[in-house]
N, C-alpha and C positions, 0 to 999 in steps of 0.2 A: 508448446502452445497450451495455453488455459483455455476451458468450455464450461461455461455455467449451461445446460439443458433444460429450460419447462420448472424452472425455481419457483417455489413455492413457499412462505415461508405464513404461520398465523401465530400470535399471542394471545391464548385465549381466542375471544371471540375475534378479533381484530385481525383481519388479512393484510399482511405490512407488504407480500411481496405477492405476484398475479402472473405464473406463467413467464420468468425472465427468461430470456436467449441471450448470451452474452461470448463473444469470443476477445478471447486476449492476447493481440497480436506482440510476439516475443521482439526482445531488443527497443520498443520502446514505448513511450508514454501515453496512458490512458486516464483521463479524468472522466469521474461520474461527478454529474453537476446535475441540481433542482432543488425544489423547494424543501424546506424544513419538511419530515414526514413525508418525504415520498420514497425511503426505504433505501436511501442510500448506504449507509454504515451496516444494514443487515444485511444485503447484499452482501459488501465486503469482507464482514466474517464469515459469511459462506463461504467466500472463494478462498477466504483464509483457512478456513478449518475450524475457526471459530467456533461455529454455530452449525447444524446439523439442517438440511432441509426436511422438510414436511414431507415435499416430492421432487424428483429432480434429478439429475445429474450435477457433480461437479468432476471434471476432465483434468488430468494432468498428465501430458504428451497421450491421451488416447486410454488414461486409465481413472476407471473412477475410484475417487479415494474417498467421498465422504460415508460411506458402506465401512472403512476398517475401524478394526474396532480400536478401543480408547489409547493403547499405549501402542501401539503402530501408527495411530494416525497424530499422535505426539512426537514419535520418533521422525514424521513425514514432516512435519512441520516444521520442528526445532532446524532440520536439515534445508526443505526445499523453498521456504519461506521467511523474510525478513518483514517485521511490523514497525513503522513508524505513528506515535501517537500522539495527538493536539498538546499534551503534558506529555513532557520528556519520560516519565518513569522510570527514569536512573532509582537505584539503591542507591539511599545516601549516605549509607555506612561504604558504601565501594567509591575507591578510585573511576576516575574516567577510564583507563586503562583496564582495570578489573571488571566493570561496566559491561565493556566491549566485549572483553573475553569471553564473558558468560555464559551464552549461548554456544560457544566451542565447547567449553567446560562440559556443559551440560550433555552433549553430543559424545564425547566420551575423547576429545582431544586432548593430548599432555599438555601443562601449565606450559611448560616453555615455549611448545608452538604457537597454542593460541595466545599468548602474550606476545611473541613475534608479529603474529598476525595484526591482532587489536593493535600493535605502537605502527604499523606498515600504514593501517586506517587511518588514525589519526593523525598521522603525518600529510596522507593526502589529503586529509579533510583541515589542515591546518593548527593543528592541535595539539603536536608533538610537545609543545612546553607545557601542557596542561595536562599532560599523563596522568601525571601523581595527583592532582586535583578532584576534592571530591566534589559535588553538586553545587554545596552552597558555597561553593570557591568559582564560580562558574557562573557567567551570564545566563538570561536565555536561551540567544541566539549558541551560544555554546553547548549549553545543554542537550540541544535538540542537534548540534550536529555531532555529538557523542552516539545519540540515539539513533541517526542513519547509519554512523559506523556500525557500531552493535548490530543494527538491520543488515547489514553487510558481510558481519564476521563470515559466517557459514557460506558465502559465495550464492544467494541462493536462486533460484532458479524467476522469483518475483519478490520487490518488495510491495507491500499494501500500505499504504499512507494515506490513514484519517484525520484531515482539517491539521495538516502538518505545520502548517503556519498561522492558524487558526490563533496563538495565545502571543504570537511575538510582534514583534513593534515593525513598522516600514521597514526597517534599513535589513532587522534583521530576516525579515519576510524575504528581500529580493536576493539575502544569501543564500537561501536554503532553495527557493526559484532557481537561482543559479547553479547552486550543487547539484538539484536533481537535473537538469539540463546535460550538463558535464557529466557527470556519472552515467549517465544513456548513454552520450557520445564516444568517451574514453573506452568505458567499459563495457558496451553493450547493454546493459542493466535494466531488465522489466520495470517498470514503475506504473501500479493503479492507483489514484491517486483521489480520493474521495472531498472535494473542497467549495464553498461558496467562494472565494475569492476569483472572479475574472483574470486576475494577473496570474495565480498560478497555473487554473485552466487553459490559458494562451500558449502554455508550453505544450501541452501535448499532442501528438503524432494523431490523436483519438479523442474524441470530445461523447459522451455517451449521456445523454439527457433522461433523468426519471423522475415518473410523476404519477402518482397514486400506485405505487407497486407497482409500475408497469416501464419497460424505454419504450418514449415516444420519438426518442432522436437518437442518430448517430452522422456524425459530424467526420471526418476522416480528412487529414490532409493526399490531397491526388498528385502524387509523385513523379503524374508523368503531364503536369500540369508547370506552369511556370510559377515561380516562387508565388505563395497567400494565395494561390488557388486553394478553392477548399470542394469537396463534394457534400452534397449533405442529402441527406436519408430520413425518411420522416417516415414516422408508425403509420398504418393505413386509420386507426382509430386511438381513439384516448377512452380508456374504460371507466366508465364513472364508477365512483367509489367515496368512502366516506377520508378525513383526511389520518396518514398513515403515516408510525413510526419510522 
């Protein structure tokens, strides 16, 4: 289980994050949805490692890691955490295959394994003929679902996905909709999932509303409710503020 605690985060003068509480329920999907500048993406690097809080807690299974220092909480990352990005950022001197790998590489796994690994991804991400293919051999919608493999090589414990579909077209949008769906279900697979898009927000277990640095909503499907029931949670206030990155 992930724990953001009392997150704090300012640029300069500018307070982008106000006091967050944020739990991350494992096995499956949580969108953070709101307005442009309500501190959605810094959030997300916080819970990635990204970004260091000001004050705060971040929690993983019950330990706080954003206190280690710089190459332990690199090593924490590379390992416990998968990043999906709005642009694929594939290396475009590397194969899709070599892509995937990289992140094993980097972790200190032999080439053959995590080549094993990355071709197993790709296959179930549909992609096995496109191994040897470098980027600009490669659609969008392809591109980007290289980049969830890759988020996947290391098995990891959450992937974080900012505006993941943000750059691709309908068709290709309701693929990668679909994969992260599949990949919860199949695999169990954490997914937070940072997006304006209504359609891919619809998929998740967990809907988390924020606005001026602050959640003023959390939205949870009730499971012991019959199917589109939904519960919903509202902040007791909304903190006025100036508007935030």
């Amino acid at each position: 289980m992930i724990q953001l605690k009392n997150i704090h985060k300012s640029f300069g003068t500018l307070e982008v994050l106000k006091g967050v509480d944020l739990t991350i329920p494992e096995r499956q999907i949580t969108a953070i949805v709101g307005p442009s500048g309500a501190g959605k993406t810094t959030l997300l690097q916080i819970a990635g490692t990204l970004l260091r809080p000001d004050r705060g807690e971040v929690l993983y299974d019950g330990a706080e890691v954003s206190g280690l220092g710089d190459r332990r909480l690199s090593a924490f990352r590379n390992r416990e955490i998968g990043f999906v990005f709005q642009f694929h950022r594939l290396l475009p001197e590397f194969t899709a295959l070599e892509n995937v790998a990289l992140p094993a590489r980097i972790g200190g796994e032999k080439s053959a394994k995590a080549n094993r690994r990355a071709m197993e991804l790709l296959g179930r991400l549909g992609l096995a003929d496109r191994a040897s293919h470098k980027p600009a051999q490669l659609s969008g919608g392809e591109c980007q679902r290289v980049a969830v493999a890759r988020a996947l090589i290391n098995s990891p414990k959450v992937v974080l996905a900012d505006e993941p579909t943000g750059s691709l077209d309908s068709r290709n949008r309701n693929e990668i909709q679909a994969l992260f769906s599949r990949l919860c279900a199949e695999l169990g697979q954490t997914f937070v999932i940072v997006t304006h898009d209504p359609s891919l927000a619809s998929i998740a277990h967990t809907t988390v509303t924020l606005a001026d640095g602050a959640v003023i909503g959390v939205e949870s499907l009730n499971y012991d409710a019959p199917s589109g029931v939904v519960i919903s949670e509202e902040a007791d206030e909304v903190p006025e503020a100036d508007s935030q990155q």
